[in-house]
C-alpha positions as CSV (number, residue, x, y, z in Angstrom):
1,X,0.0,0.0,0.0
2,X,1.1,3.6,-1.4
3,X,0.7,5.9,1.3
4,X,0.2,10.2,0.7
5,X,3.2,10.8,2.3
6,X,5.3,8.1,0.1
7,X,3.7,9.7,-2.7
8,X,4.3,13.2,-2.1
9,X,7.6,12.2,-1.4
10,X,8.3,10.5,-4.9
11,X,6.6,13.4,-6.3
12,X,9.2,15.9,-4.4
13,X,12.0,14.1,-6.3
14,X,11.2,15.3,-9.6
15,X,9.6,18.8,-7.9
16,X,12.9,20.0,-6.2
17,X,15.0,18.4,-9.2
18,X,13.5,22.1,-10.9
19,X,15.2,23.8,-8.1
20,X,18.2,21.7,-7.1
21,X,19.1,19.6,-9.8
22,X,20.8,16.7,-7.6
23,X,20.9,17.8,-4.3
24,X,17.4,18.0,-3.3
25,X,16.9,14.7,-5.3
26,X,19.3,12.5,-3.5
27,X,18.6,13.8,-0.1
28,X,15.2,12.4,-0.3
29,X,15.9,9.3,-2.0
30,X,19.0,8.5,0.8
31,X,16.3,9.7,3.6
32,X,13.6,7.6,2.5
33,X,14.4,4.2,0.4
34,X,14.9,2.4,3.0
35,X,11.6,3.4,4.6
36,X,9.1,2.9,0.6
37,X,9.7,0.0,-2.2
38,X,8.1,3.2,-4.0
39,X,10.2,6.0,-3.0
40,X,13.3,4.2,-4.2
41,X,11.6,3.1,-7.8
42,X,11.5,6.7,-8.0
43,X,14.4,7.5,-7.0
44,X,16.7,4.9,-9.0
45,X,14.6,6.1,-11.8
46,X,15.5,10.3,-11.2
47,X,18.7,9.7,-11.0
48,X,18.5,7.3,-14.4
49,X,16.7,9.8,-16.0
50,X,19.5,12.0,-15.1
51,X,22.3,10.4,-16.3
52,X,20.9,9.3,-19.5
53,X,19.4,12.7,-20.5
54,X,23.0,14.0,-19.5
55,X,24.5,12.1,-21.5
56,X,22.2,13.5,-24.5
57,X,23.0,16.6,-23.6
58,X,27.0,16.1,-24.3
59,X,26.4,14.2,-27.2
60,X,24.2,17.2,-28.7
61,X,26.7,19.3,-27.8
62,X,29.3,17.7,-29.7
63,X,27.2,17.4,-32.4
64,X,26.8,22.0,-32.5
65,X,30.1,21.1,-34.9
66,X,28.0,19.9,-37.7
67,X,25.0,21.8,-37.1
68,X,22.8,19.3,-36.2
69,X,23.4,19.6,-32.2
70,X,21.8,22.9,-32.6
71,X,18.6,21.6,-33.1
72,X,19.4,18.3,-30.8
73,X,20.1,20.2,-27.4
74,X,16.4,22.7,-27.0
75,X,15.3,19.1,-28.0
76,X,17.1,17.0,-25.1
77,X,16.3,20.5,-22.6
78,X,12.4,20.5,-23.8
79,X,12.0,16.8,-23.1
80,X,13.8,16.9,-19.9
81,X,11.2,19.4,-18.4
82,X,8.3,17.3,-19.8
83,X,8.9,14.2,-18.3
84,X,10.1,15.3,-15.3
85,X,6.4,17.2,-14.7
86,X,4.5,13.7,-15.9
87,X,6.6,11.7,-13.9
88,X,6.0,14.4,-10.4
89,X,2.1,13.8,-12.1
90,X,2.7,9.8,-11.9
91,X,4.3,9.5,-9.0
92,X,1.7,11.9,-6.9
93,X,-0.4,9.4,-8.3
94,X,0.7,7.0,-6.8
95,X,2.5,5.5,-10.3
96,X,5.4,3.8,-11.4
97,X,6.5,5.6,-14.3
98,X,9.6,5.5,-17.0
99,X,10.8,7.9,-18.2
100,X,11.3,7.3,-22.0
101,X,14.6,6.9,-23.5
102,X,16.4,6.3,-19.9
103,X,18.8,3.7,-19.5
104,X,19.0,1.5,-15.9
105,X,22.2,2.5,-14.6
106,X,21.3,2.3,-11.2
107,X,19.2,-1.2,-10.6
């Protein structure tokens, strides 16, 4: 069972992640996955979401040489914000949720 608090908690991941981009993330997660199966799914799956989108980000940025990073990196910035508001959305839910095109780093 899912309770508020675990789900306002999973849903304050992605929330401070606007304002903190790994700080406010990981101090939650380290407080609380050990307390909610759920709050760690989401967690695992910030900091996934993380790495994989900035890896993107470098890749489009290597790519500004022949011109096509330029369109690639508002592209990698505009998804970034998306999913990280469906996945606050899904997780105050009380959702699982993956964020597309994330690879499982942390398992």
């Amino acid at each position: 069972m899912i309770t508020q608090e675990d789900r306002l908690m999973a849903a304050a991941i992605y929330v401070l992640s606007f304002f903190t981009t790994i700080i406010g993330p990981l101090i939650i997660w380290i407080i609380k996955k050990d307390d909610s199966e759920f709050i760690n799914g989401h967690g695992k799956s910030y900091f996934n979401f993380m790495i994989s989108y900035f890896i993107y980000g470098v890749i489009s940025g290597i790519l500004v040489i022949v011109l096509i990073g330029f369109l690639l990196l508002p592209l990698v910035g505009v998804a970034a914000f998306i999913f990280t508001i469906i996945a606050a959305i899904k997780a105050y839910n009380g959702e699982t949720y993956k964020i597309p095109f994330t690879f499982e780093f942390i398992k």
